[in-house]
C-alpha positions in Angstrom: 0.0 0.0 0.0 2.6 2.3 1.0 4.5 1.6 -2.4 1.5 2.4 -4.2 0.7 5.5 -2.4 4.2 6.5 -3.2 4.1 5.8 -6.7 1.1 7.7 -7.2 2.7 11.0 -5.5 5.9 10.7 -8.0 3.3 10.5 -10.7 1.2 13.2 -9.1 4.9 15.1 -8.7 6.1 15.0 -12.8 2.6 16.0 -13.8 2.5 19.1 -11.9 6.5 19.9 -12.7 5.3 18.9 -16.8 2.2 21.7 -16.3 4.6 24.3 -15.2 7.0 24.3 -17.7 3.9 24.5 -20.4 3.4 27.7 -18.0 6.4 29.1 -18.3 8.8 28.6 -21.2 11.8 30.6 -22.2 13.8 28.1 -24.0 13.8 27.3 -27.7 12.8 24.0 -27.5 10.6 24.4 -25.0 8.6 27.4 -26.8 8.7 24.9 -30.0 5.9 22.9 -28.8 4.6 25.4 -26.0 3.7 28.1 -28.9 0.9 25.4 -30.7 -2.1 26.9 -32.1 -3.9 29.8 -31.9 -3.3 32.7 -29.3 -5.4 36.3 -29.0 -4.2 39.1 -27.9 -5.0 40.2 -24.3 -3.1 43.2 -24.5 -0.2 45.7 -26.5 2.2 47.9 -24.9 3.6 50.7 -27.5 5.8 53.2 -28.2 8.7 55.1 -25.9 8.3 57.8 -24.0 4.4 58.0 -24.7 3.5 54.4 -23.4 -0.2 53.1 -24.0 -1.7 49.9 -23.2 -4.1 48.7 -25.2 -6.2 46.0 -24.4 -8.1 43.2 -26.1 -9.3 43.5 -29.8 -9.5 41.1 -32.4 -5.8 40.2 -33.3 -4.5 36.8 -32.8 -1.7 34.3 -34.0 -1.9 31.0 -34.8 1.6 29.2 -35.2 1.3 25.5 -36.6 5.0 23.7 -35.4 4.8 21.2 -37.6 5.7 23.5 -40.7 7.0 26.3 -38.4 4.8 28.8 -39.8 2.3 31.4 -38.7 -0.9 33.4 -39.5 -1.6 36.9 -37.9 -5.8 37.3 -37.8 -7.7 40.6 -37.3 -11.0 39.1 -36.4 -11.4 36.1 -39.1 -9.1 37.9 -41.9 -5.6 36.4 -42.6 -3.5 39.8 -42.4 -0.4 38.2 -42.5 1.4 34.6 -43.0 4.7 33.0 -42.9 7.4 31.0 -41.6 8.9 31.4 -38.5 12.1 30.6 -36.8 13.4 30.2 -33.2 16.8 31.1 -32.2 18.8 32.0 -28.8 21.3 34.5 -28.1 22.0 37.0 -24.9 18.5 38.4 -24.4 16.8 35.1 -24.4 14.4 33.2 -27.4 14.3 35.2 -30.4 11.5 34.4 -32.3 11.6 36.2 -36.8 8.7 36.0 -38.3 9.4 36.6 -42.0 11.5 39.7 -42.7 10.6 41.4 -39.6 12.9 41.9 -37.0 13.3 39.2 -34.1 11.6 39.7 -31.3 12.2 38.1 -27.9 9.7 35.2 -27.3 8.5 33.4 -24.0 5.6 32.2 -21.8 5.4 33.6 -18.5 2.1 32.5 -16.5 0.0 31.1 -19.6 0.7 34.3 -21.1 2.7 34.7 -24.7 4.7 37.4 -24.5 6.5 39.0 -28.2 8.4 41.5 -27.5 9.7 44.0 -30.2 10.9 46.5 -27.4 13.9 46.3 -28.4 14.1 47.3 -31.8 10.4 49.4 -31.6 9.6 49.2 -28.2 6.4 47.2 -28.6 5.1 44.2 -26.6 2.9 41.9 -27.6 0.7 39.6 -24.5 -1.4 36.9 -26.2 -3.4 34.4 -24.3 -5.1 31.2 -25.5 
């Protein structure tokens, strides 16, 4: 019984430890499968010194791993489609869609953050 009861807690353990990881991903390979299917936007940070937040609307992203590439919706209109790629360097996951710029990619809390702050200083939060 005791083995049992045991066995179900290491079980119960690596479940929980596999659930947050899909919760929060920073590395390449674990963004590759994290960033499956289609996300909306929650919210947009943009631009410098005159900062707005604006939230929800009718923008998502849909990336399909399997081809690594992506569609960009405003409501049920394609705006925008691609391939994408995932690399790492000193500011973390960098994700280039197309022939724009890389932005920093991860998955903090269920949330998908893009990040083009670097290059235009806006930030892009996406939930499922």
């Amino acid at each position: 019984m005791k083995q049992i009861f045991l066995g179900i807690m290491i079980l119960l353990s690596f479940l929980i430890i596999q659930c947050a990881a899909i919760n929060n991903a920073t590395e390449p390979a674990q963004l590759q499968s994290a960033i499956k299917g289609k996300w909306n936007i929650e919210y947009e940070e943009c631009c410098g010194r005159t900062n707005t937040v604006t939230y929800g609307g009718s923008q998502a992203i849909h990336f399909n791993i399997k081809n690594q590439t992506y569609r960009i919706y405003h409501g049920s209109e394609i705006q925008k489609s691609g391939n994408y790629s995932l690399s790492a360097d000193e500011k973390g996951t960098m994700i280039q869609l197309e022939d724009r710029f890389p932005a920093i990619l991860r998955i903090t809390d269920g949330l998908l953050y893009i990040d083009w702050s670097y290059m235009d200083l806006k930030r892009e939060v996406y939930k499922r």
